[in-house]
C-alpha positions as a Markdown table, in Angstrom:
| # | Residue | x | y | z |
|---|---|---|---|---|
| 1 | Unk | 34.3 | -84.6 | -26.3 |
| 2 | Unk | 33.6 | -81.8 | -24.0 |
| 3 | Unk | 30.9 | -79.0 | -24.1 |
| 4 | Unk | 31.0 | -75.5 | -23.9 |
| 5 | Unk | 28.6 | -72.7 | -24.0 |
| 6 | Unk | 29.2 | -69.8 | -26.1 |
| 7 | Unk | 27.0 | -66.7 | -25.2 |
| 8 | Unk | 24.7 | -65.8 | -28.6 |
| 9 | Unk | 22.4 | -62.8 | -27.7 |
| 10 | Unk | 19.9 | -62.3 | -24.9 |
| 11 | Unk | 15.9 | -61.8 | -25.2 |
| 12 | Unk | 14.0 | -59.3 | -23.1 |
| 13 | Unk | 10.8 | -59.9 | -23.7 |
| 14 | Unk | 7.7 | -57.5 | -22.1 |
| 15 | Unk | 4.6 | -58.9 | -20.7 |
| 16 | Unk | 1.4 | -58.3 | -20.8 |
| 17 | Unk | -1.3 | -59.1 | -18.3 |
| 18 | Unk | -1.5 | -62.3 | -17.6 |
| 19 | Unk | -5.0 | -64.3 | -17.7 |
| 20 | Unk | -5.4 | -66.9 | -15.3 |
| 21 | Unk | -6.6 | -70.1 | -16.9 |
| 22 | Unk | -7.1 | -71.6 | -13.3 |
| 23 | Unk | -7.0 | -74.9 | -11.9 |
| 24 | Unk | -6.9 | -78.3 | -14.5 |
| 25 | Unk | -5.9 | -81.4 | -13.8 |
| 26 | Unk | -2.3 | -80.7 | -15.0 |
| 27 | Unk | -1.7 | -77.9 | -12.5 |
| 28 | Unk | -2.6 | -74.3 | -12.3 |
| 29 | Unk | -2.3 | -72.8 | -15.9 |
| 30 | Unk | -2.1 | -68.9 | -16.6 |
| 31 | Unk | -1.0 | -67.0 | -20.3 |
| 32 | Unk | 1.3 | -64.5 | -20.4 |
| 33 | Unk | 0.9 | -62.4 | -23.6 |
| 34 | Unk | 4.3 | -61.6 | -25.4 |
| 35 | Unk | 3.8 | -57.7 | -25.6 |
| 36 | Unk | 7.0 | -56.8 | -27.5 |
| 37 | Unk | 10.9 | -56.8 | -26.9 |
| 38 | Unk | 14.3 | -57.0 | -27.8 |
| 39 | Unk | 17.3 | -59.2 | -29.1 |
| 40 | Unk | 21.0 | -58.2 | -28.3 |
| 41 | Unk | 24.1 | -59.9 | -28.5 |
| 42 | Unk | 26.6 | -60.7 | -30.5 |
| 43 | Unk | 25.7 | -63.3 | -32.6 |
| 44 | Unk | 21.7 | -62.0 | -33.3 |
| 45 | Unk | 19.7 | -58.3 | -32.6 |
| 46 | Unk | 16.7 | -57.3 | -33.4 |
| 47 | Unk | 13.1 | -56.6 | -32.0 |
| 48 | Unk | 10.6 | -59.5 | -30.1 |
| 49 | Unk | 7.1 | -59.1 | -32.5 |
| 50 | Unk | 3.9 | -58.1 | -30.1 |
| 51 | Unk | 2.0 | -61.5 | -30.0 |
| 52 | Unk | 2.7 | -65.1 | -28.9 |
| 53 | Unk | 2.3 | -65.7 | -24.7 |
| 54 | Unk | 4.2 | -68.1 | -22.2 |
| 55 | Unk | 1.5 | -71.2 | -21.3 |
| 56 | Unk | 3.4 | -71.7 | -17.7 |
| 57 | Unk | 2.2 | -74.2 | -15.3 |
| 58 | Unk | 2.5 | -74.2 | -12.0 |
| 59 | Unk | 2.4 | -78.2 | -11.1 |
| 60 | Unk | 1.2 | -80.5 | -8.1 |
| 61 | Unk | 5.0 | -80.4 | -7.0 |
| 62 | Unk | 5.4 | -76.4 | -7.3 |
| 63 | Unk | 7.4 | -76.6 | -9.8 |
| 64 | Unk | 6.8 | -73.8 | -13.1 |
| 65 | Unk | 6.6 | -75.0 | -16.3 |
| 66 | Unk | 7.3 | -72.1 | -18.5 |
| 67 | Unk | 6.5 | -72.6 | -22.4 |
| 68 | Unk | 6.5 | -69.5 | -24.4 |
| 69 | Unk | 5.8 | -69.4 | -28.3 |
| 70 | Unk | 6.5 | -65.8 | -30.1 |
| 71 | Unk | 8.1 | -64.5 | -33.0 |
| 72 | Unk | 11.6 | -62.0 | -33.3 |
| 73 | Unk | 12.8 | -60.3 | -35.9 |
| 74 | Unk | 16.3 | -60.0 | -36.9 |
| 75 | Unk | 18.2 | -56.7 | -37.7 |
| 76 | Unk | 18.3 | -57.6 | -41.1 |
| 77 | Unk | 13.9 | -58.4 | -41.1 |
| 78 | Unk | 13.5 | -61.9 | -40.9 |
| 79 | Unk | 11.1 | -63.3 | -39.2 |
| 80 | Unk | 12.1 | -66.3 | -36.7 |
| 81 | Unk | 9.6 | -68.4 | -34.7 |
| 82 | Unk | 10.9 | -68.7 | -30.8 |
| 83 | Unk | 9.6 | -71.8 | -28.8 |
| 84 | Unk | 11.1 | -71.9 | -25.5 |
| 85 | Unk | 10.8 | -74.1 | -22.4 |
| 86 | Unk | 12.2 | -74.5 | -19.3 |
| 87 | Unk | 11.0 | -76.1 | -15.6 |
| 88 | Unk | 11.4 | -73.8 | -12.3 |
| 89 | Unk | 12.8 | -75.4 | -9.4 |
| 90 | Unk | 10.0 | -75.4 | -6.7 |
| 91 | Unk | 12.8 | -74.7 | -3.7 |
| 92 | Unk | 13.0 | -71.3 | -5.4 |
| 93 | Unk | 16.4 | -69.5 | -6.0 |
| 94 | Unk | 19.0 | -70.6 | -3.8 |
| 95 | Unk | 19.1 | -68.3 | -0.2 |
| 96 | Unk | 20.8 | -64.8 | -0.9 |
| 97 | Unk | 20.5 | -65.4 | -4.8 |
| 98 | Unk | 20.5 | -61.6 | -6.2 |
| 99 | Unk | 17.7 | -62.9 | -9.0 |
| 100 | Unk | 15.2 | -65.3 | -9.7 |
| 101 | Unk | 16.3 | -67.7 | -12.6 |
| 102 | Unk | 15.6 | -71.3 | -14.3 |
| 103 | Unk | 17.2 | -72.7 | -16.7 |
| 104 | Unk | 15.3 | -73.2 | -20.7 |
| 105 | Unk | 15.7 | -74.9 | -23.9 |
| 106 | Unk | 15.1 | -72.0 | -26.8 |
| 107 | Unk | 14.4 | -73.2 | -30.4 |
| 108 | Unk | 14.4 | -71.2 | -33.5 |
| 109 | Unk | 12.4 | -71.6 | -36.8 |
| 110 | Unk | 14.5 | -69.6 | -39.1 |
| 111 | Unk | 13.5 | -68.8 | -42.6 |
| 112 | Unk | 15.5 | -69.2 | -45.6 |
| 113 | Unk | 17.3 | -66.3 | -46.2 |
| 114 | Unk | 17.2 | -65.5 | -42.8 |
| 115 | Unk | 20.0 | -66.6 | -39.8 |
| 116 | Unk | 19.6 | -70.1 | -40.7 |
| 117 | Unk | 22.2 | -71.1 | -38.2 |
| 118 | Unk | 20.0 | -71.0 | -35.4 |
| 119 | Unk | 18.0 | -73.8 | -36.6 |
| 120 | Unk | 20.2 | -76.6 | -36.2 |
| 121 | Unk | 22.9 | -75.4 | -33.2 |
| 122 | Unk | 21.4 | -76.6 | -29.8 |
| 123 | Unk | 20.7 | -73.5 | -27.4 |
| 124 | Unk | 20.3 | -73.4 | -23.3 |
| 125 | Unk | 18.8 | -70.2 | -21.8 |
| 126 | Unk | 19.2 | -68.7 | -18.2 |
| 127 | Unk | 15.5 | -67.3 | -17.9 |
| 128 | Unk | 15.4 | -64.2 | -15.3 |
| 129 | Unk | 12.4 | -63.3 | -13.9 |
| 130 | Unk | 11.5 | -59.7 | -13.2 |
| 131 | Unk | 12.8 | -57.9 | -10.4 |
| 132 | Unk | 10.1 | -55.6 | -10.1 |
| 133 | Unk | 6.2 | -56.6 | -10.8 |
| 134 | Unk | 5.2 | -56.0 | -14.4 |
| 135 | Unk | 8.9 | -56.0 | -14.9 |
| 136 | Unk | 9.9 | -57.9 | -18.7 |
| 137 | Unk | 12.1 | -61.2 | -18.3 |
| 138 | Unk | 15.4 | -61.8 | -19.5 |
| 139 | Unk | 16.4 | -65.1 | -21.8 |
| 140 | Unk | 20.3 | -65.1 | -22.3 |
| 141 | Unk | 20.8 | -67.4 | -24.5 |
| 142 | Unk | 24.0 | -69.5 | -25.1 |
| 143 | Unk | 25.2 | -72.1 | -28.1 |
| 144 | Unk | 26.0 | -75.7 | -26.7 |
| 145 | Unk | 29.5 | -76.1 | -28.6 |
| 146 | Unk | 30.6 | -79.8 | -28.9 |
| 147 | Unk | 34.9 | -79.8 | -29.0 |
């Protein structure tokens, strides 16, 4: 059976300062505060809530692991937990890439009542970093459809 992706919404999240953690024996760790946002798309809109941060790690091999935790809130109010993780390629974006991406896996804790869809489809994200410094990131977010 073959797999397709089906483009849901996309999550622009603003940042806050970051606070370097340092140096532990996992890698270098720094928290990103979640400052606020928004949700688009077709499938889900709505506002990212002030609160939450990415935990990222930068490991031995250079490689980013990003792991955010935050709340949205859909158009219609309700409130749905966002957990998403994804690994940065250490090589860095390939040469002449217009933007700096890696790939994530967002899930959603949906109430009930609320867009309960989106806790049992199976999502992949396209993560892009800021262009500019202080910039917000971009998580487009697309539905693995099994045909």
């Amino acid at each position: 059976m073959p797999l397709t992706l089906e483009y849901a919404f996309t999550i622009t999240v603003d940042l806050g300062e970051p606070r370097e953690v340092g140096t532990t024996y996992a890698g270098f760790r720094r928290v990103v505060p979640i400052a606020g946002g928004t949700v688009d798309g077709p499938a889900l809109s709505g506002e990212v809530l002030p609160g939450g941060a990415d935990w990222n790690l930068v490991r031995a091999d250079g490689a980013v692991h990003v792991w955010a935790r935050y709340e949205i809130r859909s158009s219609e109010g309700a409130v749905v937990t966002v957990i998403n993780e994804g690994l940065a390629d250490p090589a860095g974006p390939p040469e002449g890439a217009a933007d700096r991406a890696c790939p994530t896996h967002p899930v959603f804790e949906a109430p009930q009542g609320g867009p309960t869809w989106l806790n049992t489809a199976f999502f992949v994200g396209r993560l892009c970093l800021p262009t500019a410094p202080g910039g917000p990131v971009a998580v487009e977010v697309h539905q693995v459809l099994v045909h």
